[in-house]
C-alpha positions in Angstrom: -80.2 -1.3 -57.9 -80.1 -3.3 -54.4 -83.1 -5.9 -54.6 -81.8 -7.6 -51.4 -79.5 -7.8 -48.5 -78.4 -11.0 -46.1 -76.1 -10.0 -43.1 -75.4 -9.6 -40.0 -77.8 -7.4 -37.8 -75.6 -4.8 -36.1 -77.5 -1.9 -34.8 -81.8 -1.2 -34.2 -82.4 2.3 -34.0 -86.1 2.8 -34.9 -86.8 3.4 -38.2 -83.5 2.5 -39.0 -80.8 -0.6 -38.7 -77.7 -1.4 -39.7 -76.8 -4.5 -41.3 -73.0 -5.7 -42.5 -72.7 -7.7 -45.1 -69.0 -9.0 -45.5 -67.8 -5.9 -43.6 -69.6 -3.3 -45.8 -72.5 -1.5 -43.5 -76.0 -0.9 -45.0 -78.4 1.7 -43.2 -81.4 0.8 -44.1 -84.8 2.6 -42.9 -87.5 -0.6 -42.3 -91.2 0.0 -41.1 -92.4 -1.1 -37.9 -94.1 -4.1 -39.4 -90.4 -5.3 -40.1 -88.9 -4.6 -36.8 -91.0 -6.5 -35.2 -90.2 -9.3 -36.8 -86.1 -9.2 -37.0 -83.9 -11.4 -35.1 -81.6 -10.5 -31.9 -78.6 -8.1 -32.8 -75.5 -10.2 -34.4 -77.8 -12.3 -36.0 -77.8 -12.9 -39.8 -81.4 -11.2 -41.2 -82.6 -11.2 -44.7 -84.6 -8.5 -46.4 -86.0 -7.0 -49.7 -85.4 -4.0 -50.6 -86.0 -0.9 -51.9 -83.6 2.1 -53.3 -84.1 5.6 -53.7 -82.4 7.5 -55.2 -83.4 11.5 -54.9 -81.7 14.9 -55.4 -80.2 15.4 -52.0 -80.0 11.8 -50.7 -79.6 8.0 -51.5 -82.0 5.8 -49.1 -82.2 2.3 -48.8 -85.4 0.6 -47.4 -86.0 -2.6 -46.2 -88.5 -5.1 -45.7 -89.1 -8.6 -44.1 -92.0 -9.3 -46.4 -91.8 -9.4 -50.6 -95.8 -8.3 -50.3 -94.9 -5.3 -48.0 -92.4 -3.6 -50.3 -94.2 -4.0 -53.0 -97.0 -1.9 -50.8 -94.6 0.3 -50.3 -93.8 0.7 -53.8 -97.5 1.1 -54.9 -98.0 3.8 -52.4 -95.3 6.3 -53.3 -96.6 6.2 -56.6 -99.7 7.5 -55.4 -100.0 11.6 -55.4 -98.8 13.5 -52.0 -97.6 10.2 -50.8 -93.8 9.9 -50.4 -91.0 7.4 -48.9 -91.7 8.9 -45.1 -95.4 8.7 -45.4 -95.5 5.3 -46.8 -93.0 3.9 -44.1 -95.4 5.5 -41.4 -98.1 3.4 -43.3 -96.5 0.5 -42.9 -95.4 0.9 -39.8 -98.9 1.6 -38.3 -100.5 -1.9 -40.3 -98.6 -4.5 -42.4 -100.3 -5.5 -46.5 -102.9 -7.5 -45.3 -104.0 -4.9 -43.0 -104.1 -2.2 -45.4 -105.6 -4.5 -48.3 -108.7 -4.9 -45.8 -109.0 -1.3 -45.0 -108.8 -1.0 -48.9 -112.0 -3.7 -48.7 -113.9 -1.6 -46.2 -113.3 1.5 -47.2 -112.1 2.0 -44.0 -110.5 6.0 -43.8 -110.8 5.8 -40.2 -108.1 4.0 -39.8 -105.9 5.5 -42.3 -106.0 8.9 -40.5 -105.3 8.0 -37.6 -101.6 6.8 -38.9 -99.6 9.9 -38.8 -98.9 12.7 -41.8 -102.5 10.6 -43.5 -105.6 13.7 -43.4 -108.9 12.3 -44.7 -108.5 13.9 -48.4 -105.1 11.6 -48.1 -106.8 8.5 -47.1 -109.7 9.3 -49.8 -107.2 9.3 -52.3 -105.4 6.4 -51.4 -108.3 4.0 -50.9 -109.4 5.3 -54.9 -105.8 5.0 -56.2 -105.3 1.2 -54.2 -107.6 0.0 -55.1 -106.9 -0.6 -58.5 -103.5 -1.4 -57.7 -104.2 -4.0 -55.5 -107.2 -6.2 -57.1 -105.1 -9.3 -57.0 -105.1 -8.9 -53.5 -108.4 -8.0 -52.7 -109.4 -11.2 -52.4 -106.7 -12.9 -50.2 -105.7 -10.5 -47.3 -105.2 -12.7 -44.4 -104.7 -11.9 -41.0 -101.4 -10.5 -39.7 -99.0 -12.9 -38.3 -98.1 -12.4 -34.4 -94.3 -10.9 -34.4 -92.0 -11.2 -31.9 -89.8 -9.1 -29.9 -87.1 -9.0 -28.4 -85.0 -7.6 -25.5 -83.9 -3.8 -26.2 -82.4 -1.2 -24.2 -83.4 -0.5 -20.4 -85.0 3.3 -21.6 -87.8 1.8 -23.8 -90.2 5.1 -23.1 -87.7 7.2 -24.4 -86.6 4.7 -27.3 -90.7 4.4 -28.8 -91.0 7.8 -28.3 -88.6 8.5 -30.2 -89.5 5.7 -33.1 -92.8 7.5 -33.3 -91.6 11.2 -33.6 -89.4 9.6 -36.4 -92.3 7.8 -38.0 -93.8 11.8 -38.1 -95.9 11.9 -34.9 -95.4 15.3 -32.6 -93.3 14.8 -29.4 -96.0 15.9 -27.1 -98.5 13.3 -29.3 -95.5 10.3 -29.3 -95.5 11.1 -25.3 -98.9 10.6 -25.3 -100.0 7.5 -26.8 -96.3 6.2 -25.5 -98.1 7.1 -21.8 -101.4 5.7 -22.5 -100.2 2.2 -23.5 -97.5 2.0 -20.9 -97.5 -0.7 -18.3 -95.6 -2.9 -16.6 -96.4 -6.3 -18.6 -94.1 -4.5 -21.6 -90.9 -5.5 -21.8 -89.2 -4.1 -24.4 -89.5 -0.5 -26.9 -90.6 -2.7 -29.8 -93.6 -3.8 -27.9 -94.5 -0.3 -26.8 -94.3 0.5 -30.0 -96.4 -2.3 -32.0 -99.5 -1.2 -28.5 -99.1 2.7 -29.2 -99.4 2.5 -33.0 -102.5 0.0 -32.5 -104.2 3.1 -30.1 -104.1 4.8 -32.9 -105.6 2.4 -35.2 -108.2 2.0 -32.8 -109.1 5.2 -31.7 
């Protein structure tokens, strides 16, 4: 099993990088929580991970933060929740965030992430919140992340992060469109402002 990786960041294609590590390539699908927070391309990166290992493929997902994949990990194990949906999670808030929603009971929130319908949110608050006791009573506020420069087509690059992540094209367009402006200056910053809409709405 592959607990972590240290290399050299090659390639960013939302949800997914590349990283070499002594000339050996790892694809590795990361939330939006970790984007945000990796360094410029060709520079080293480390990350925790998680591998899965199913039927008709191999994946290998990473993380910035120890307390995210072990989020991660809590949530597949929850009924109807697989690897896709719990990336989406965790691409919409970080740990923290969720352990507060946990705290508030808070299913707004949760259904407003993509692929999560209230019966999904339900069960997820009820199943977390046993899981997560120990951290119940620590959730801090998320860190700012920062971003960095990206390709000169950023509408069409956090459009496409967020059909990946499982929201609609029209829907991506959308809150891509809604969120827009020229202060942004990078796809990763779109991004991070069109998965908060959602949060908010």
């Amino acid at each position: 099993m592959i607990g972590s990786l240290r290399g050299v960041l090659v390639a960013k294609q939302p949800p997914e990088i590349l990283v070499d590590v002594g000339g050996i390539g790892y694809e590795l699908q990361v939330p939006m929580t970790t984007l945000f927070q990796l360094p410029a391309l060709g520079q080293e990166v480390a990350l925790v991970t998680h591998f899965a290992v199913r039927e008709d493929a191999q994946v290998l997902y990473g993380f910035i933060d120890a307390r995210d994949r072990e989020l991660f990990r809590n949530l597949v194990r929850v009924s109807g929740v697989g690897p896709k949906l719990a990336l989406a999670i965790l691409s919409g808030m970080d740990a923290d965030s969720f352990v507060r929603c946990v705290q508030r009971d808070d299913t707004a929130s949760l259904v407003a992430l993509p692929g999560v319908g209230r019966k999904t949110a339900e069960r997820l608050l009820v199943e977390m919140r046993d899981r997560l006791k120990d951290w119940l009573d620590d959730a801090a506020a998320p860190a700012a992340t920062p971003a960095a420069d990206r390709p000169a087509d950023i509408t069409a690059d956090a459009e496409g992060a967020l059909v990946a992540l499982g929201y609609k094209p029209a829907e991506a367009a959308r809150l891509v469109a809604a969120v827009n402006d020229d202060s942004i200056g990078d796809s990763e910053e779109l991004i991070r402002r069109a998965l908060r809409s959602t949060v908010r709405a």
